[in-house]
C-alpha positions as CSV (number, residue, x, y, z in Angstrom):
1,X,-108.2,10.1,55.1
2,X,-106.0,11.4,52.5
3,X,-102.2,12.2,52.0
4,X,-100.9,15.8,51.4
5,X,-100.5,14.8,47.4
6,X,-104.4,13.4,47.9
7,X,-103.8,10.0,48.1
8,X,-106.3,7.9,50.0
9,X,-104.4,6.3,53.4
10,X,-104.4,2.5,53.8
11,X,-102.9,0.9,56.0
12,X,-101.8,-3.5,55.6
13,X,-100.3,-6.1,57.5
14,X,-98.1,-8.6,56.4
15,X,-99.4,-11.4,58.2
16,X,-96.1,-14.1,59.0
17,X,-96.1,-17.2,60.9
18,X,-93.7,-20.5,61.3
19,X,-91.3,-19.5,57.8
20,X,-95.4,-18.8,56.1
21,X,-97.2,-15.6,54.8
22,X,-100.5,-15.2,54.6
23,X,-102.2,-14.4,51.2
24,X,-105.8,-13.7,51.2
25,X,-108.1,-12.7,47.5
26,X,-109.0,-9.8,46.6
27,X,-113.0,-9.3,46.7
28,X,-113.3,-10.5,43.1
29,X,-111.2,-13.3,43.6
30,X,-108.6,-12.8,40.6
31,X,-105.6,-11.6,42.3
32,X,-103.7,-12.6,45.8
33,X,-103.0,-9.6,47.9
34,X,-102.2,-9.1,52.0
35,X,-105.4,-7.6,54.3
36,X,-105.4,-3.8,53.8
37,X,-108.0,-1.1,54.4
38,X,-108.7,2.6,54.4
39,X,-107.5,4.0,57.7
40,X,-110.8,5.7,59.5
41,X,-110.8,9.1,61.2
42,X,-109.5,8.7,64.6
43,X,-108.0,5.3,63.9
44,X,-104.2,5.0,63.5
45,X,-102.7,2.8,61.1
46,X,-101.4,-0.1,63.5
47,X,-104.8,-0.4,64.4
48,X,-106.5,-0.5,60.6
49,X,-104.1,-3.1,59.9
50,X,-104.5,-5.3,62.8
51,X,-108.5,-5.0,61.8
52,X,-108.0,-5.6,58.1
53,X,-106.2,-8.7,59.2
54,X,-108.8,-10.1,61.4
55,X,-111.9,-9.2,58.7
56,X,-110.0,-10.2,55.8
57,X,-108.4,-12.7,56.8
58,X,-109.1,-14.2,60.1
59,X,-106.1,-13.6,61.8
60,X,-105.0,-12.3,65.5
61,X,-101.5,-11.2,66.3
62,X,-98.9,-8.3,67.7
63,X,-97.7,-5.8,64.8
64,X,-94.1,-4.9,65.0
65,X,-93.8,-0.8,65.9
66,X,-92.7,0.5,63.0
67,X,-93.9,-0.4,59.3
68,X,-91.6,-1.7,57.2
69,X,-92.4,1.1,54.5
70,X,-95.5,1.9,52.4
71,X,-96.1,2.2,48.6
72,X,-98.1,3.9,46.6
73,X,-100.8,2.0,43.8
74,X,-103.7,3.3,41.3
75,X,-107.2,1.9,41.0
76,X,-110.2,3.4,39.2
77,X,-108.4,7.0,38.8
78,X,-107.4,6.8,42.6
79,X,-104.2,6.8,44.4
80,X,-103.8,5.1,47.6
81,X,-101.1,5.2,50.1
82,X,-100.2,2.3,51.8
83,X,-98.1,1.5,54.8
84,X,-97.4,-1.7,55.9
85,X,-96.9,-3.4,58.8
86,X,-95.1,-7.1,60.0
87,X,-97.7,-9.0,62.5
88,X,-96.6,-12.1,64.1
89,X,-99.3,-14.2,63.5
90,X,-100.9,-15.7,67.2
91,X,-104.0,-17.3,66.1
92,X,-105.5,-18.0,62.9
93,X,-109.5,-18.6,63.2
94,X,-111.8,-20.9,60.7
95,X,-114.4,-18.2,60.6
96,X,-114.0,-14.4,60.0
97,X,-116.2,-11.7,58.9
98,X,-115.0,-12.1,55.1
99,X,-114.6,-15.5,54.6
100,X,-117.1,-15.9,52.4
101,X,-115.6,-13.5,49.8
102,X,-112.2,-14.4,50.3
103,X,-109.7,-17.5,50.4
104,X,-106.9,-17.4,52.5
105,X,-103.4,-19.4,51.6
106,X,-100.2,-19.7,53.7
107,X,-97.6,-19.5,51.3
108,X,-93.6,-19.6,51.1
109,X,-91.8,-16.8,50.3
110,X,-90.9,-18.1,46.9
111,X,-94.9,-18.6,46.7
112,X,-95.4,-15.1,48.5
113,X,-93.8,-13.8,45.1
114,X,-94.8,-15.9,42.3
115,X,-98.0,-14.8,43.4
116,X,-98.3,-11.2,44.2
117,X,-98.3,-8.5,41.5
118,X,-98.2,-5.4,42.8
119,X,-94.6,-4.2,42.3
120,X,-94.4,-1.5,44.9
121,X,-95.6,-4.0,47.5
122,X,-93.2,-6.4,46.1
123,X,-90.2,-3.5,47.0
124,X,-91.3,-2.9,50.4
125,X,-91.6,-6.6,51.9
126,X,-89.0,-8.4,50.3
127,X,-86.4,-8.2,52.3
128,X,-88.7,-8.6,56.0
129,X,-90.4,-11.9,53.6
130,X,-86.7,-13.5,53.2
131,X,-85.3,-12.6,56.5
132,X,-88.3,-14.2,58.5
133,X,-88.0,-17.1,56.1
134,X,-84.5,-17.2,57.5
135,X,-84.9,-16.8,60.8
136,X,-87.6,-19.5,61.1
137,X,-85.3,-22.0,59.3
138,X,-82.3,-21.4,61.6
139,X,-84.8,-21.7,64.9
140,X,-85.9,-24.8,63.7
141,X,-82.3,-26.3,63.2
């Protein structure tokens, strides 16, 4: 599905759980990204997300009901549209659909951005990646 300006639609989850993010690679292994797809006719973006996370990266959960923004990024002459959603991670499986292409890494959220490198991603989760970080530290006190 596209945008108005003709991006392509995505839709991600941010995938957090006890203080952690989830990272997962990207097909070709050289970059650490969260699960996002292309959001299918007839599917809404909640629901892309929550299946990105599961094929990608193994991962059940409940989204929170509103995205904490979106951002837009190039790749091979195309621009995609991404919005991007909080799930609170419930189970994390040892098999997935993916796991043979992918790795997946629980990471701090100092780790969460020494490793990503995608700016407008960066933007849009940093303050939702500190505050759970927060959170979890002061429920564990």
């Amino acid at each position: 599905m596209l945008t108005p300006d003709g991006c392509i639609r995505q839709a991600a989850a941010l995938p957090l759980r006890r203080g952690r993010v989830c990272l997962i690679t990207s097909r070709n292994g050289k970059r650490w990204i969260i699960p996002k797809g292309w959001i299918d006719a007839g599917q809404t973006a909640g629901e892309t997300a929550l299946q990105e996370a599961w094929e990608e990266a193994g991962l059940t959960g409940a989204l929170e009901r509103e995205p904490i923004g979106s951002y837009v990024y190039e790749k091979e002459g195309q621009r995609y549209h991404v919005t991007v959603f909080v799930m609170k991670v419930t189970t994390v499986e040892q098999d997935w659909p993916e796991r043979s292409f992918r790795e997946r890494s629980w990471v701090s959220p100092v780790g969460f951005f020494d490793r990503i490198d995608e700016p407008g991603l960066e933007d849009v989760v940093r303050l939702t990646v500190l505050r759970h970080a927060e959170e979890h530290a002061t429920a564990e006190a």
